[in-house]
N, C-alpha and C positions, 0 to 999 in steps of 0.2 A: 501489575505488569509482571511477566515472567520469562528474563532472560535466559536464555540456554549459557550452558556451565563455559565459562573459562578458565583456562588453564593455567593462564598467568593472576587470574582475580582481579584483571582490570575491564572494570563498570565499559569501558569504549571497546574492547574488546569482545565482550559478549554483545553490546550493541548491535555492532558490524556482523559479526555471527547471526546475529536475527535478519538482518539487512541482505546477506550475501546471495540471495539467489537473487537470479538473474530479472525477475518480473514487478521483486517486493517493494523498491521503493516507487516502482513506477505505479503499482495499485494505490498506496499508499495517496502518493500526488494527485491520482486519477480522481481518488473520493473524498479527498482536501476540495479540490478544486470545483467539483461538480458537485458536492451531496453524496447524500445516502441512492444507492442507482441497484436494479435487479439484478443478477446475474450474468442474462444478455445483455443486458446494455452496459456494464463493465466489460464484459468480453469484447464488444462492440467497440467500446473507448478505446483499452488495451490493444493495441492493432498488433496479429499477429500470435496471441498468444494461444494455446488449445484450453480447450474445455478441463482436463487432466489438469495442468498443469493451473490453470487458473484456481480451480477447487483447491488443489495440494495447497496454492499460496494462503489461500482463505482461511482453509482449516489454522494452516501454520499460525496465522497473522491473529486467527480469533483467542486460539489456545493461549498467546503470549498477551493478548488483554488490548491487542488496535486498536481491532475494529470488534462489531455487533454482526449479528445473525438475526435479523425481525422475519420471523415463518408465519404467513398467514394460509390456515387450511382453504384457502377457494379451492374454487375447481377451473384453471388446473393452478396448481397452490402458487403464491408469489413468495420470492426469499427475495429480501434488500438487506443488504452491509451497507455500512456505515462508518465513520469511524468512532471509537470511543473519546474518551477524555485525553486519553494517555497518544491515542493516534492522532488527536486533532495538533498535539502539542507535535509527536513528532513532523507531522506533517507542514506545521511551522518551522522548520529546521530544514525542512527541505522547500522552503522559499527560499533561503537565504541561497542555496544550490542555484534555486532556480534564477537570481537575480545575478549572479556568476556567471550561468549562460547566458541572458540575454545579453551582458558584458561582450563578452565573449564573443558571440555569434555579431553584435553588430561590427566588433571592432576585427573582425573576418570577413567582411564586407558580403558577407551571403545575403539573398535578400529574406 
């Protein structure tokens, strides 16, 4: 796993630095929660995000050791991400998030 530098040398702090744009933890949940999924069809889950920005996230997220990149040459080729070792754990950490919200959200009487 390869966090980006912090300034302070605090491990939470370059965390949240990997974390801090705006799509990453939601990809992140998106391929905890579903599988390993092509690139349409994370974009698909993703509601809202561009083509641009989903790749940027992906690069980012692979680079730092998340998730995977499985390329298979068909025609016309299929890429599925994944998450790694290290993504499956974080993406256990953002259960605990997730169980916050459902908190949350029922004791706000939304339906």
């Amino acid at each position: 796993m390869i966090l980006p530098e912090s300034p302070k040398g605090c491990p939470m702090d370059a965390l949240l630095r990997l974390l801090k744009g705006h799509w990453t933890p939601y990809i992140i949940w998106t391929l905890k929660d579903a599988g390993p999924l092509r690139f349409g069809v994370l974009r698909q889950e993703v509601a809202g995000i561009s083509a641009k920005i989903l790749t940027e996230r992906l690069r980012l997220l692979q680079a730092a050791g998340l998730i995977y990149r499985h390329y298979e040459p068909t025609i016309p080729p299929q890429v599925t991400y994944g998450l790694t070792e290290a993504g499956a754990e974080l993406g256990d950490a953002l259960g605990g998030l997730y169980d916050v919200a459902c908190r949350w959200h029922k004791a706000s009487g939304s339906p």
